[in-house]
C-alpha positions as CSV (number, residue, x, y, z in Angstrom):
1,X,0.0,0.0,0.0
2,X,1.9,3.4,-1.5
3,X,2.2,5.4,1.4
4,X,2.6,9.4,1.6
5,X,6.4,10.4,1.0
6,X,8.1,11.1,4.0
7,X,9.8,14.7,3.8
8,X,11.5,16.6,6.2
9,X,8.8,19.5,6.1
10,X,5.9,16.0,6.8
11,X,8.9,15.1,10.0
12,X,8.8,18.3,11.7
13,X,4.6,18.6,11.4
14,X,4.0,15.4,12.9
15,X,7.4,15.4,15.4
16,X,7.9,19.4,16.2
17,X,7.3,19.2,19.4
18,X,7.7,15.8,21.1
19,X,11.5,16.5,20.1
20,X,11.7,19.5,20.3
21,X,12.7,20.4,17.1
22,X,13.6,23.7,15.5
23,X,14.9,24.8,11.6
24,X,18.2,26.8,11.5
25,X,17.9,26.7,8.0
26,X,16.1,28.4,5.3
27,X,13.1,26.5,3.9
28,X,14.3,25.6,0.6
29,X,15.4,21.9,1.6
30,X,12.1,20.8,3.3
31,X,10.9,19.1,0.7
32,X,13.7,16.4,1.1
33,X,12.7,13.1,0.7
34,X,13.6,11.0,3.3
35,X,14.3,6.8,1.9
36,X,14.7,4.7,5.1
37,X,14.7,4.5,8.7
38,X,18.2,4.3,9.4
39,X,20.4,7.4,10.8
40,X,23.8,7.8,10.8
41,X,26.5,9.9,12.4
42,X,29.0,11.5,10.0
43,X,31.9,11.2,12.5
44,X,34.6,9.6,10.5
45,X,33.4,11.9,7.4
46,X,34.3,15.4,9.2
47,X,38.0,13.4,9.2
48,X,38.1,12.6,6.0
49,X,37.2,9.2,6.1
50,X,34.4,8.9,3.3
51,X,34.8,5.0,2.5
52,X,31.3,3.6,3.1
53,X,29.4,6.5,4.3
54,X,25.9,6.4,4.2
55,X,24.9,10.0,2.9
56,X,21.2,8.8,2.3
57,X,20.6,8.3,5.9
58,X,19.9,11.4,8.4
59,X,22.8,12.8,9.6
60,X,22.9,13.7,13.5
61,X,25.3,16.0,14.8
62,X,25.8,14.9,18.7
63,X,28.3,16.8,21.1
64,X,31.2,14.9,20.6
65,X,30.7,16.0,16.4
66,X,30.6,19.6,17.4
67,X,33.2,19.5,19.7
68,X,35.1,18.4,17.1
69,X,34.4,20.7,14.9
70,X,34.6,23.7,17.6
71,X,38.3,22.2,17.9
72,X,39.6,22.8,14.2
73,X,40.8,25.8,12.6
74,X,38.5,28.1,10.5
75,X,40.2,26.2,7.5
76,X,39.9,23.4,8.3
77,X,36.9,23.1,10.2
78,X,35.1,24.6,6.6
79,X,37.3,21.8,4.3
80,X,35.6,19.5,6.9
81,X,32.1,20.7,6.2
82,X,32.7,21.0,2.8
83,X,33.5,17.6,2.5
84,X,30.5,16.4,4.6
85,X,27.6,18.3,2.9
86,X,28.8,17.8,-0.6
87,X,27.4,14.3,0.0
88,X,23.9,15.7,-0.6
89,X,22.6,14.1,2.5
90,X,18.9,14.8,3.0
91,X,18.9,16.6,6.7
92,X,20.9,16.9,9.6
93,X,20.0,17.2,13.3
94,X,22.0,18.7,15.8
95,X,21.3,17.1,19.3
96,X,21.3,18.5,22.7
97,X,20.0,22.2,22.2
98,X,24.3,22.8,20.7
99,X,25.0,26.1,18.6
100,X,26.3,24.8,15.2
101,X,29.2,26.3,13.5
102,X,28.1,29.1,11.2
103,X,29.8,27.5,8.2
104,X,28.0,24.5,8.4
105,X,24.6,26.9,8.5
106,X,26.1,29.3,5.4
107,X,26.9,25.7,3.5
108,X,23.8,24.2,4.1
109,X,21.5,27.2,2.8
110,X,23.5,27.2,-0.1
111,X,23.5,23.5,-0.9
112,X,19.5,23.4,-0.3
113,X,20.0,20.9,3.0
114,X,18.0,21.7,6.3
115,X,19.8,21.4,9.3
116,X,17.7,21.2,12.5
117,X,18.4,21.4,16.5
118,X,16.7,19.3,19.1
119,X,16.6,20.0,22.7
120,X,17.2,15.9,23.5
121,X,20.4,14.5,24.1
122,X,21.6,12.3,21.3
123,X,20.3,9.0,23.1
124,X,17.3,10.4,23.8
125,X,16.6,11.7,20.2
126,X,17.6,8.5,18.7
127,X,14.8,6.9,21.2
128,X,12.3,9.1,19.8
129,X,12.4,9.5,16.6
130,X,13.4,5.9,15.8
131,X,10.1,3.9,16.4
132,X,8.2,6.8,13.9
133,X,10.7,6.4,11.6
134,X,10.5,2.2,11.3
135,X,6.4,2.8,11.3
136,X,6.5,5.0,8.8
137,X,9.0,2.6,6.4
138,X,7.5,-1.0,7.5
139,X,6.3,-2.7,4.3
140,X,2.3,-2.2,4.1
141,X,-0.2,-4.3,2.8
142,X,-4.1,-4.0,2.9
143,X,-6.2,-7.2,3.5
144,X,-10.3,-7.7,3.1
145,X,-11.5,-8.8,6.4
146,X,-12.0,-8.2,10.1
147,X,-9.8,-7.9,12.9
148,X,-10.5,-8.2,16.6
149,X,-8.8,-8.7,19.9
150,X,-10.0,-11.8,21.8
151,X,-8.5,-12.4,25.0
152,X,-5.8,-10.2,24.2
153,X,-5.1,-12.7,20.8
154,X,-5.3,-10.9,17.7
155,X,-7.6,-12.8,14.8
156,X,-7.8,-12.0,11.6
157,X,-11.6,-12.7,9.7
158,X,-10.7,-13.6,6.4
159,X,-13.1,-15.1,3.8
160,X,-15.4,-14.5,0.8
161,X,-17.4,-11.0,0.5
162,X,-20.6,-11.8,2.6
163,X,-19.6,-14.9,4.6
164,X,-20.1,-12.8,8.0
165,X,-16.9,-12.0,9.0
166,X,-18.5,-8.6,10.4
167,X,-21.4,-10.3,11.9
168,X,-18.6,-12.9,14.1
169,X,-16.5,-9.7,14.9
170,X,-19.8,-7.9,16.1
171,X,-21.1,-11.0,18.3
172,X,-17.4,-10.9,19.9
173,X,-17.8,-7.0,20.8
174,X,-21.2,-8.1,22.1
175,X,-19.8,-10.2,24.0
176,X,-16.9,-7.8,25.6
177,X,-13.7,-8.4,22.9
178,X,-12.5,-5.7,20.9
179,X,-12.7,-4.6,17.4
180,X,-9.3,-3.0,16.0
181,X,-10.9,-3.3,12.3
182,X,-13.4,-4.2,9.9
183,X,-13.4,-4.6,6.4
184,X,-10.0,-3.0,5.6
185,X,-7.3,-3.8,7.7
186,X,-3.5,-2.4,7.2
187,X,-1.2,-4.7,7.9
188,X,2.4,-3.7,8.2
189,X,5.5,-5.6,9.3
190,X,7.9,-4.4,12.4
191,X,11.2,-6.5,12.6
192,X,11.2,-9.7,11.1
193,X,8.3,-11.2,12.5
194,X,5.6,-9.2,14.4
195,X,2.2,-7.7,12.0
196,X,0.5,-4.9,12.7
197,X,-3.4,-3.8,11.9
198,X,-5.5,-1.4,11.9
199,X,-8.4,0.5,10.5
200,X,-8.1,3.4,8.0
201,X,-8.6,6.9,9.5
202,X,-11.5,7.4,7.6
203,X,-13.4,4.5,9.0
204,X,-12.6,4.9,12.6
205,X,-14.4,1.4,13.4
206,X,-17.4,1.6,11.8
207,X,-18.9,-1.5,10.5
208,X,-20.9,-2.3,7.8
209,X,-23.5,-5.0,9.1
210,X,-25.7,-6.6,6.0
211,X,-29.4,-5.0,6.7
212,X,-28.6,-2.7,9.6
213,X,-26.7,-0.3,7.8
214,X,-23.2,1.3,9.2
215,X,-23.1,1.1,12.9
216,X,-20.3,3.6,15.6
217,X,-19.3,0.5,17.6
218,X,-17.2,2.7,20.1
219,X,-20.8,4.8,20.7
220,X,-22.8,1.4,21.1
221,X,-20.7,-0.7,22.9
222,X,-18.5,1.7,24.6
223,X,-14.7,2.9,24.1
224,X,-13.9,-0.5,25.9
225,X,-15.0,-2.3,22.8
226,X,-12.5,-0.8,20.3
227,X,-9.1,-0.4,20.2
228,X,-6.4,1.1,17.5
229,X,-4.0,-1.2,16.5
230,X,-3.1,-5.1,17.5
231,X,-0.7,-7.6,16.9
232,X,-2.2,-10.1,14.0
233,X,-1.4,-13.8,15.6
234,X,-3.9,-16.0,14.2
235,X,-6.3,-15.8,10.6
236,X,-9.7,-17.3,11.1
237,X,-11.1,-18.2,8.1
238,X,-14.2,-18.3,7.0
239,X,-16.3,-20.3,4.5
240,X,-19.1,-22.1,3.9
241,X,-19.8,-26.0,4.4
242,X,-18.2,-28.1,1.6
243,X,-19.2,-31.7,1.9
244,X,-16.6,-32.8,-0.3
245,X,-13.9,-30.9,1.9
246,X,-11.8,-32.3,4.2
247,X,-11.2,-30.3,6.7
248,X,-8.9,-31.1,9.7
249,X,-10.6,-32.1,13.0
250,X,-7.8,-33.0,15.3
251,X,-5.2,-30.5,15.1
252,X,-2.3,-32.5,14.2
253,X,-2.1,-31.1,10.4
254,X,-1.8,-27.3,11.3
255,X,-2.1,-24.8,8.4
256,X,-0.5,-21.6,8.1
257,X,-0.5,-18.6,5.7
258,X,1.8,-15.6,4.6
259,X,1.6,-11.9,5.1
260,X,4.4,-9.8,4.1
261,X,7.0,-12.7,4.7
262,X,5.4,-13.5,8.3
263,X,3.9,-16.9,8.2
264,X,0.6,-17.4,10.8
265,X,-1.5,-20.1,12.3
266,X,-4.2,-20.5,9.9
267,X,-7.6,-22.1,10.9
268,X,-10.5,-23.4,8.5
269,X,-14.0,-22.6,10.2
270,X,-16.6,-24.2,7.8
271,X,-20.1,-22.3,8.1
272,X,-23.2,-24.4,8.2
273,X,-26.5,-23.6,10.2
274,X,-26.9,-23.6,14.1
275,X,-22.7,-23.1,14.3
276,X,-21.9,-20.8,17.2
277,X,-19.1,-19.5,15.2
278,X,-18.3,-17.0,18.3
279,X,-17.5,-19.5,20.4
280,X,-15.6,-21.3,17.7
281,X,-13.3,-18.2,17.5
282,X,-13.1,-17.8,21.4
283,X,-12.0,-20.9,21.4
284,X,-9.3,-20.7,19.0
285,X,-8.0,-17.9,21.1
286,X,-7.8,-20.2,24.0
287,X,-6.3,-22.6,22.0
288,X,-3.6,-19.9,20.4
289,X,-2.7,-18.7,24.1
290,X,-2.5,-22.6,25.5
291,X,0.0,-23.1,22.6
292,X,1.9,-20.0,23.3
293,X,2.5,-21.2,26.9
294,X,3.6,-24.6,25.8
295,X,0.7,-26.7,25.8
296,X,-0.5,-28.5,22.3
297,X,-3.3,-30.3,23.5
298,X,-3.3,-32.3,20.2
299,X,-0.4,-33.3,20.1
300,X,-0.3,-34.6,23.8
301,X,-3.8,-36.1,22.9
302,X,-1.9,-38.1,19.7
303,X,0.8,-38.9,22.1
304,X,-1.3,-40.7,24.9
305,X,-3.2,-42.6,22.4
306,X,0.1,-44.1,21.6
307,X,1.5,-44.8,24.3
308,X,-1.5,-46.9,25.1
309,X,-1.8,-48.7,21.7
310,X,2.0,-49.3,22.7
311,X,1.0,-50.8,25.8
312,X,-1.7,-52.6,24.4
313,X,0.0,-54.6,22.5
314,X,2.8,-55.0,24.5
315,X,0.3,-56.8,27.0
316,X,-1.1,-58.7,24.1
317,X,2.7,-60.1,23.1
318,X,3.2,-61.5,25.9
319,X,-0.4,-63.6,26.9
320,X,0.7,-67.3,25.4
321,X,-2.6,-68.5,26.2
């Protein structure tokens, strides 16, 4: 899912003031694009070290880097600068409320790079701004269905248009779970492993219900009954009852799917009449959590009805009459 380009100008809107963040610059370079999460320090590069530097990254500026600068000559202090801007990096930050040299100030305007001070302390400021920055860049996808938070498990409705993935989600609220999202749900990746959902901004957990109309489930049910974002653990899915299907009833042959690289527990619920497919999901909550804590009931299940086949017929081996 394209997402908005992340400038500088976008940066300081949304992160002005929880890092305290002011332009020493003109305004001609915040338009700058910004391409990644990853921020660098240009240490080595005010030496004259440029082997590997990575100029796409942010540049921070902490106290030791000033320090070294206050420390050179005017000469070379500006051959120093020189060299470090005319790497076209995209901004630079100057941590812990410092006063920059004026030449890096006089370069930057004229090179079109914005060069910004924060009040935080260079630990600090990477703390902050880091977790925005990885949101922002996570890969993105958007899936059809519904997500909700069941006992603190994250499922994921998927299933044909109409199967009544919002009507399960809806029956869970009733009965005191959480929806995060219905219908669309953004999924985006965070490290290697962990998925993400929510709703869009637009639909701020509405739902759709088939005859009702769009319902406000936070003003019937309550703020309790909603919440932003959760971790996606488990996809429920949804379909209606195939005879000819087999579908797995003890557990043993788990399924799993793929989103964005991260594979998932994936569980077939087959619709037919009088199902009490709330429970159903409840259940596979329980189930996911009992898992999580060690505990594969079907496996231990499969593994007791061995053992006493295997003493079965050890018994039988040895009754000569």
């Amino acid at each position: 899912m394209p997402k908005q380009p992340l400038t500088v100008d976008l940066l300081l809107r949304r992160k002005r003031e929880s890092l305290a963040l002011e332009v020493l610059t003109d305004e001609r370079g915040l338009n700058r694009v910004l391409h990644g999460p990853d921020i660098s320090s240009p240490g080595l590069v005010l030496t004259g070290f440029t082997a590997r530097f990575p100029s796409e990254r942010i540049q921070v500026l902490g106290e030791t880097e000033i320090l070294f600068l206050n420390s050179l000559d005017d000469d070379r202090r500006r051959a120093a600068l020189e060299l470090f801007l005319s790497f076209d990096v995209p901004v630079v930050f100057i941590t812990k409320g410092q006063a920059p040299p004026q030449p890096l100030l006089d370069l930057a305007n004229e090179r079109g790079i914005p060069v910004v001070r924060t009040l935080l302390k260079t630990a600090e400021f990477y703390t902050r701004i880091k977790p925005f920055l990885e949101d922002h860049f996570a890969p993105t996808t958007t899936i059809h269905g519904s997500l909700a938070d069941v006992y603190g498990v994250g499922l994921l409705f998927t299933g044909r248009s109409g199967i009544g993935k919002s009507e399960a989600v809806l029956d869970l609220v009733e009965r005191g779970h959480r929806l995060v999202a219905d219908d669309v749900v953004i999924v985006s990746r965070h490290g290697t492993e962990i998925l993400i959902g929510r709703g869009h901004e637009l639909q701020r957990h509405h739902m759709e219900i088939r005859g009702v109309g769009i319902i406000d489930v936070a003003s019937l049910f309550g703020i309790r009954s909603i919440r932003l974002q959760k971790r996606i653990e488990v996809v429920v899915h949804l379909e209606a009852w195939d005879e000819k299907t087999h579908y797995d009833r003890t557990g043993l042959d788990p399924e799993s799917t793929e989103i964005l690289g991260v594979d998932l527990p994936r569980v077939v619920v087959p619709l037919n009449p009088g199902k009490n497919i709330t429970v159903i999901t409840e259940v596979v909550a329980l189930n996911h959590l009992l898992k999580y804590s060690g505990v594969d009931t079907a496996a231990l299940f499969d593994q007791r009805l061995r053992d006493h086949i295997a003493s079965t017929a050890e018994y039988l081996e040895e009754d000569y009459e």
